[in-house]
One Martini backbone bead per residue (centre of mass of N, CA, C, O) as a GRO file, in nm:
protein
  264
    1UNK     BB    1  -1.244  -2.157  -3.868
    2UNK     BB    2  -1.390  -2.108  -4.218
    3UNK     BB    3  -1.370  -2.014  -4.510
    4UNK     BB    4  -1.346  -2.071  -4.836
    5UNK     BB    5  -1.134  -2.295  -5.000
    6UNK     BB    6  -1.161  -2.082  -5.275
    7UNK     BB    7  -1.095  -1.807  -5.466
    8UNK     BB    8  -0.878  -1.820  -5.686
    9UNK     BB    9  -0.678  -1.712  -5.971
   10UNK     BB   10  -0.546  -1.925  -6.219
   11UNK     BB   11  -0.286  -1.942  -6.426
   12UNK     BB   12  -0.218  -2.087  -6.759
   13UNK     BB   13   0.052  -2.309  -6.795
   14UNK     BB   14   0.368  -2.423  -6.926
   15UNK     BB   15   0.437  -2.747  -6.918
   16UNK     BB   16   0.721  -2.971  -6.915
   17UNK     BB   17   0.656  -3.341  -6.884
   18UNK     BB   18   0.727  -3.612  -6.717
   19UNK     BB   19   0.678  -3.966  -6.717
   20UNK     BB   20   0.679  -4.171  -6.413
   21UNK     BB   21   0.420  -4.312  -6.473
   22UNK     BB   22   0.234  -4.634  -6.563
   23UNK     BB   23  -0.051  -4.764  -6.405
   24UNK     BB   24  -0.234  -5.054  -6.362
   25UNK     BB   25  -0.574  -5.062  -6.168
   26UNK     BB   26  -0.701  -5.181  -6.414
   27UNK     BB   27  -0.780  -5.337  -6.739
   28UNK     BB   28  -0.887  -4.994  -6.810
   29UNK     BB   29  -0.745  -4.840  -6.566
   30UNK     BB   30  -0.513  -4.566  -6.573
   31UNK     BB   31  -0.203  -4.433  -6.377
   32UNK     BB   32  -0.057  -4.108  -6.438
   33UNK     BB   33   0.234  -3.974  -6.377
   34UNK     BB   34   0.359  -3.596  -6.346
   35UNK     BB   35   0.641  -3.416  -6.401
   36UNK     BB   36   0.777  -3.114  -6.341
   37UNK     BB   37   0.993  -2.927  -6.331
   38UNK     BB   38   1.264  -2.791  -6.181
   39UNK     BB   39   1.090  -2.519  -6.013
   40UNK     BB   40   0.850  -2.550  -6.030
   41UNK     BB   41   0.504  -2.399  -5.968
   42UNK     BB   42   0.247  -2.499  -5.903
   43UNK     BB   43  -0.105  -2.387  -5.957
   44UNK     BB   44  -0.410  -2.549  -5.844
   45UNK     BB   45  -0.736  -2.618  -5.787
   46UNK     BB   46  -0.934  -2.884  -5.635
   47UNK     BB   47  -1.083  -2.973  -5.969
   48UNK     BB   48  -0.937  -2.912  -6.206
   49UNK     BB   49  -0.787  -2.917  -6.526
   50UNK     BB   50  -0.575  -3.056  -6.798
   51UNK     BB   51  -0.353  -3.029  -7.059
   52UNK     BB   52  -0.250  -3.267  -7.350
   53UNK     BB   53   0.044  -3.287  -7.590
   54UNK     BB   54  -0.047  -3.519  -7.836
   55UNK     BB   55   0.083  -3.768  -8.134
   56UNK     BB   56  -0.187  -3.973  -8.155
   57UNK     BB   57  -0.131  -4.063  -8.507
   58UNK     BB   58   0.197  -3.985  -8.580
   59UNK     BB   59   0.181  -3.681  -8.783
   60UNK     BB   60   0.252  -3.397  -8.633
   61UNK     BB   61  -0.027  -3.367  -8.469
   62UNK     BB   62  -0.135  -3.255  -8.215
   63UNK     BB   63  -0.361  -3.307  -7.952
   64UNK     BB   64  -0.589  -3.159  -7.727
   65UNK     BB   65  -0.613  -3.307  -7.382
   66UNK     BB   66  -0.842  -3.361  -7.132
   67UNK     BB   67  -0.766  -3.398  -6.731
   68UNK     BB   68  -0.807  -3.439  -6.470
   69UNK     BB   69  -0.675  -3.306  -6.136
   70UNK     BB   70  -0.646  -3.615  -5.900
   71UNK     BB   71  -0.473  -3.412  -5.706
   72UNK     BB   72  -0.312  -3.229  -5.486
   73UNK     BB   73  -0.158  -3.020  -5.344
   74UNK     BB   74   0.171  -3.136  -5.258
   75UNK     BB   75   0.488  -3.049  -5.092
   76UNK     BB   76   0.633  -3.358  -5.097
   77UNK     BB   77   0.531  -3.304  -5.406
   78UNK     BB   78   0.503  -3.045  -5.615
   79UNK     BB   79   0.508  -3.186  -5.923
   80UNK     BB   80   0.284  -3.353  -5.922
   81UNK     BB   81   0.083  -3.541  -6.142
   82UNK     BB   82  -0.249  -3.693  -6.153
   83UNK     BB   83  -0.392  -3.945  -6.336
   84UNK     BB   84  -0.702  -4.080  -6.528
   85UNK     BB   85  -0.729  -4.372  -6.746
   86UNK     BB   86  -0.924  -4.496  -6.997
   87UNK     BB   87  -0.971  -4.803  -7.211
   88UNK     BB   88  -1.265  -4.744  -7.431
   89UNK     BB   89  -1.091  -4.716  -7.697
   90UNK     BB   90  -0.895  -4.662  -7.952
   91UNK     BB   91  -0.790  -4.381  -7.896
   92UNK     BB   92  -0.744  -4.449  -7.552
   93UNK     BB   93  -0.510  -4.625  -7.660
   94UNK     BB   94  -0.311  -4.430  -7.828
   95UNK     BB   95  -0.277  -4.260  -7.545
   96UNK     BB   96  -0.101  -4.477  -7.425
   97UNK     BB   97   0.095  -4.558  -7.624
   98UNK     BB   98   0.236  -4.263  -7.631
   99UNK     BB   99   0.297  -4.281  -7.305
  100UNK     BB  100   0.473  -4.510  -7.314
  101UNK     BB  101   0.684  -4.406  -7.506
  102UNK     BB  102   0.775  -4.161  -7.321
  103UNK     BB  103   0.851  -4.313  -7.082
  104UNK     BB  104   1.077  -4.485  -7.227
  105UNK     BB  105   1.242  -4.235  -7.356
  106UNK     BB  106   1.231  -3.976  -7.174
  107UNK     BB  107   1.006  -3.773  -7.272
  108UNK     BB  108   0.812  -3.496  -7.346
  109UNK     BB  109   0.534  -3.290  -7.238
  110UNK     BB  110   0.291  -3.075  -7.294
  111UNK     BB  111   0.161  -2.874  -7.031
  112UNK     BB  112  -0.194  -2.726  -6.970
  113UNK     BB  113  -0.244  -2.522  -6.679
  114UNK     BB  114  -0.552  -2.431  -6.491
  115UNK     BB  115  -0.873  -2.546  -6.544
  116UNK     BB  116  -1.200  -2.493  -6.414
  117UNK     BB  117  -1.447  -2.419  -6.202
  118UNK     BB  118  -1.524  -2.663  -6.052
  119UNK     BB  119  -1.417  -2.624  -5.795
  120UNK     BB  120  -1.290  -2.543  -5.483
  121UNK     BB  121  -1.519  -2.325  -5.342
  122UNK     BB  122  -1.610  -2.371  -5.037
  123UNK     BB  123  -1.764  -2.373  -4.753
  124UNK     BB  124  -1.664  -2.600  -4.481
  125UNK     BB  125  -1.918  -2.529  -4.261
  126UNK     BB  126  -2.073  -2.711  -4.506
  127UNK     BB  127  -2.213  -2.946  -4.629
  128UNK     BB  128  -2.090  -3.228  -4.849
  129UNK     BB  129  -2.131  -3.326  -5.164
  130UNK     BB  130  -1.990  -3.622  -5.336
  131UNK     BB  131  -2.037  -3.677  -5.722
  132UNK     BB  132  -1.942  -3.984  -5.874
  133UNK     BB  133  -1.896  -4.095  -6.217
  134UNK     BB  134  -1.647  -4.314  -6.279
  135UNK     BB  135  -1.393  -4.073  -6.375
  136UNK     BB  136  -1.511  -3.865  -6.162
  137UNK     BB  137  -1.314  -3.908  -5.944
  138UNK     BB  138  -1.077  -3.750  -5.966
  139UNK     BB  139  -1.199  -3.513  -5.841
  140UNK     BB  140  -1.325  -3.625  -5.581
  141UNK     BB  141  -1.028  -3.681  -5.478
  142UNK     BB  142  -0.900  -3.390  -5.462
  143UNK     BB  143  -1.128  -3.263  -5.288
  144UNK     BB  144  -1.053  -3.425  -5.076
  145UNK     BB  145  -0.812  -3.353  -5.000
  146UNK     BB  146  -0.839  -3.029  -4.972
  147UNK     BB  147  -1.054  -3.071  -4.731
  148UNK     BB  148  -0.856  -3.213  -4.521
  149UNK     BB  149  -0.642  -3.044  -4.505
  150UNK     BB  150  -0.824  -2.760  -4.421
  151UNK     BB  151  -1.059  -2.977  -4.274
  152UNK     BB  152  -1.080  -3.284  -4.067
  153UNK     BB  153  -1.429  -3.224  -4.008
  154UNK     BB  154  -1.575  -3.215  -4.229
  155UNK     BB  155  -1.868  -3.256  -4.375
  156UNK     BB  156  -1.890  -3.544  -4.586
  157UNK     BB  157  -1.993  -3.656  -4.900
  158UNK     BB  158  -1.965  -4.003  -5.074
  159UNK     BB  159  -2.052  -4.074  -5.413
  160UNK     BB  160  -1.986  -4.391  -5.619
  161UNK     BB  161  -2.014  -4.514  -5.980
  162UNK     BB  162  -2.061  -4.833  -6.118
  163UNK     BB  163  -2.112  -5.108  -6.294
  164UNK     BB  164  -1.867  -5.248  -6.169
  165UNK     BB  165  -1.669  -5.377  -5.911
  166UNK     BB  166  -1.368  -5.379  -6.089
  167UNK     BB  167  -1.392  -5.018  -6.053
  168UNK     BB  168  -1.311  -4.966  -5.775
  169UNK     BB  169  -0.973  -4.814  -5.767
  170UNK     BB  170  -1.030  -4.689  -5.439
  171UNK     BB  171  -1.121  -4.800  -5.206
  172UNK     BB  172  -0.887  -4.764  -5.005
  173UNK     BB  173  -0.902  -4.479  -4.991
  174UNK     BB  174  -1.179  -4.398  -4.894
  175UNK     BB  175  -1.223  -4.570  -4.654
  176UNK     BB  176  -0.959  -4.467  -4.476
  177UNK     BB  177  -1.106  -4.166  -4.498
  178UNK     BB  178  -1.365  -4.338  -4.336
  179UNK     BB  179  -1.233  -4.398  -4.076
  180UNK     BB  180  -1.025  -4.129  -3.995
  181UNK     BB  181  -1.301  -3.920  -4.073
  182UNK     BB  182  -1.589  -3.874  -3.902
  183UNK     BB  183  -1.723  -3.676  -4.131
  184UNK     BB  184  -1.653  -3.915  -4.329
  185UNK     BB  185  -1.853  -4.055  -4.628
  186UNK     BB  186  -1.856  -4.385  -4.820
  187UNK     BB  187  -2.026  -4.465  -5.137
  188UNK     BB  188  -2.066  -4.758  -5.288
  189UNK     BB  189  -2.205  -4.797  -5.599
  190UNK     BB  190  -2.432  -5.032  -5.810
  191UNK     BB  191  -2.632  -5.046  -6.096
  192UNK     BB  192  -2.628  -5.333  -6.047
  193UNK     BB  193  -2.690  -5.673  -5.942
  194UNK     BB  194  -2.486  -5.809  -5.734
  195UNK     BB  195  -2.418  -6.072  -5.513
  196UNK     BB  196  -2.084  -5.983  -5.446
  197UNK     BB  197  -2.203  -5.700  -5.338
  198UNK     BB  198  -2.288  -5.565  -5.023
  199UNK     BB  199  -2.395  -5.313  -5.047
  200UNK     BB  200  -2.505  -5.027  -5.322
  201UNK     BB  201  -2.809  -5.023  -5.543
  202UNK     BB  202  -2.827  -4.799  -5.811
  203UNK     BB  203  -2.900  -4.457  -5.855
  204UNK     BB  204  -2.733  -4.208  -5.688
  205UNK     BB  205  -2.981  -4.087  -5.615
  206UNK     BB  206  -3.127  -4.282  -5.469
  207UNK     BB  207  -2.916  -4.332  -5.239
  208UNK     BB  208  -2.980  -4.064  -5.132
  209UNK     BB  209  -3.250  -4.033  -5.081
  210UNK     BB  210  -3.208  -4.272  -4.871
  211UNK     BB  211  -3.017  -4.055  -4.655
  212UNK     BB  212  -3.187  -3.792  -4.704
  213UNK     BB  213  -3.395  -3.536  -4.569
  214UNK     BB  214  -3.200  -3.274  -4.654
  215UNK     BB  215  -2.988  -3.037  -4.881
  216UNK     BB  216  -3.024  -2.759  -4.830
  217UNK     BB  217  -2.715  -2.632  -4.752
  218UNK     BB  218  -2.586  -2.799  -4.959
  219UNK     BB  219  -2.248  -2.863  -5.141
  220UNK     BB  220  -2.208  -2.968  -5.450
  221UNK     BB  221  -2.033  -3.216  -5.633
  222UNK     BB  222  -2.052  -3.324  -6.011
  223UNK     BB  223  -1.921  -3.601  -6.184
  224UNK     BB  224  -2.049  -3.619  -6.520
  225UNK     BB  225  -2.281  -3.653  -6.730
  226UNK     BB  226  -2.526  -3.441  -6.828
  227UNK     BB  227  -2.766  -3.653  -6.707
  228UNK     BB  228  -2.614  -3.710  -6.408
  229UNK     BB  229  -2.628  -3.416  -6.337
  230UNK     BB  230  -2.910  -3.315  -6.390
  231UNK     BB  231  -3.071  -3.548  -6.287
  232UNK     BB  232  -2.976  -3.547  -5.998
  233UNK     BB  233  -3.062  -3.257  -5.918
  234UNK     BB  234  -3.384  -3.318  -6.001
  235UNK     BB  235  -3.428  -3.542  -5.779
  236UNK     BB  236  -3.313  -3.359  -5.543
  237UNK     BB  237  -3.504  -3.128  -5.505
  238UNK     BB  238  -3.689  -3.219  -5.321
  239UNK     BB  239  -3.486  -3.203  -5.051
  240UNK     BB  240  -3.311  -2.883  -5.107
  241UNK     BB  241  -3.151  -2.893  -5.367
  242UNK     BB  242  -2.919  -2.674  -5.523
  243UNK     BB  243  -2.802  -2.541  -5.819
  244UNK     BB  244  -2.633  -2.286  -5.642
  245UNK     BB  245  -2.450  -2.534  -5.495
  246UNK     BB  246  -2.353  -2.730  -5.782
  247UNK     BB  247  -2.128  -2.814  -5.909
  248UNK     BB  248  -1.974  -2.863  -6.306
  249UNK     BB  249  -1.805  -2.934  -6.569
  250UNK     BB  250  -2.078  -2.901  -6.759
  251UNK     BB  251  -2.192  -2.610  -6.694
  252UNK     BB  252  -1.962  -2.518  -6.975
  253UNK     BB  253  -2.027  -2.737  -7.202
  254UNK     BB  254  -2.332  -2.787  -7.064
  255UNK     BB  255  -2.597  -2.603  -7.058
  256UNK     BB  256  -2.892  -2.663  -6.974
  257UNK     BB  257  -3.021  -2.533  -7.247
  258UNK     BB  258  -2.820  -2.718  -7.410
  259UNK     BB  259  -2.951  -2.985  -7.318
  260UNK     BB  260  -3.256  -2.947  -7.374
  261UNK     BB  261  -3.255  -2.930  -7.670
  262UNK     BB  262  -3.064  -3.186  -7.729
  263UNK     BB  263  -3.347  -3.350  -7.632
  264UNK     BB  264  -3.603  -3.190  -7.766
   0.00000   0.00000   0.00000
């Protein structure tokens, strides 16, 4: 038996924390551990994100940046917040140099959580369908973290896109939980043919559409750009996905109607 694995409504709170870790899992892209005061009680589920004041300019003028909280609540860590950060910019430069700033120097920095609709909130006796681009595993990270405590035997299809294959730094995270749990299955998709990547090629859609004969019932979180996301829905719709059925933080920045304006 399990009903929705999430209804609640989870207040926005301010917590000082501390950067506990900052550790680079590829080239461009680093895992930023954050700890909450002690005593502190987190709440949010699984697929919010949480926002960072950093005074990343050095300026005295912090400004607030979101990211997704790639971790669910876990009882024997209860204060970790774990997040995925790329540098792929002179800005997300400077934010990481920031925080390793903070980490050195073990200051404190303002986060305020947890915000965002597209959490885990479906019935768990509905197959799931995760997808994400880029650095949207950090939700489907978490989301899976939570589908996995709450029903380890959920229907679950997770399917990941990188440019490069030096971009999965999560494969043996993903793989273990596809070993572990039989109703769990993950696809890693390169985007362009490498001769040394031995699986799936090709956009999202296409190795989805090559995977399944309909997705009436299934219940998608699709994390990624606006193209990604709406791309993706609107390929699969001939399978029997419905939009009604789809989560994405995209949905809140980008509807729908300002997306296809914004297309002209």
């Amino acid at each position: 038996m399990n009903d929705a694995a999430n209804t609640r409504t989870y207040p926005v709170v301010e917590y000082f924390c501390q950067v506990k870790k900052l550790n680079a899992l590829t080239a461009t892209t680093f895992e930023i551990e954050l700890e909450a005061p002690e005593g502190a009680e987190l709440e949010y589920a699984a697929g919010q994100h949480l926002a960072l004041e950093l005074d990343v300019n050095d300026d005295g003028t912090p400004q607030s940046l979101s990211y997704t909280i790639a971790n669910n609540i876990d009882s024997s860590r209860p204060r970790r917040l774990q997040l995925f950060i790329q540098n792929g910019s002179e800005f997300a430069n400077k934010i990481l140099k920031t925080l390793s700033s903070l980490y050195e120097n073990n200051e404190r920095l303002k986060v305020t959580l947890a915000m965002g609709n597209a959490y885990l909130q479906t019935d768990l006796a509905l197959p799931h369908l995760l997808i994400a681009a880029g650095s949207g595993i950090a939700k489907v990270k978490s989301i899976t973290e939570e589908i996995i405590k709450q029903q380890p035997d959920a229907n679950v299809h997770i399917y990941w896109s990188n440019r490069q294959a030096n971009e999965f730094y999560l494969l043996d995270t993903f793989e273990h939980w596809s070993n572990q749990y039989r109703n769990l299955s993950f696809t890693p998709v390169l985007e362009v043919t490498d001769p040394d990547w031995p699986v799936r090629f090709g956009y999202l859609y296409q190795v989805i559409q090559e995977d399944f004969d309909k997705l009436n019932d299934v219940q998608a979180y699709l994390c990624g750009s606006p193209q990604m996301v709406y791309g993706t829905i609107d390929r699969l719709e001939p399978k029997g996905l419905k939009e009604t059925n789809c989560y994405s933080d995209v949905f809140e920045y980008m509807p729908r109607d300002k997306f296809t304006s914004a297309k002209g």
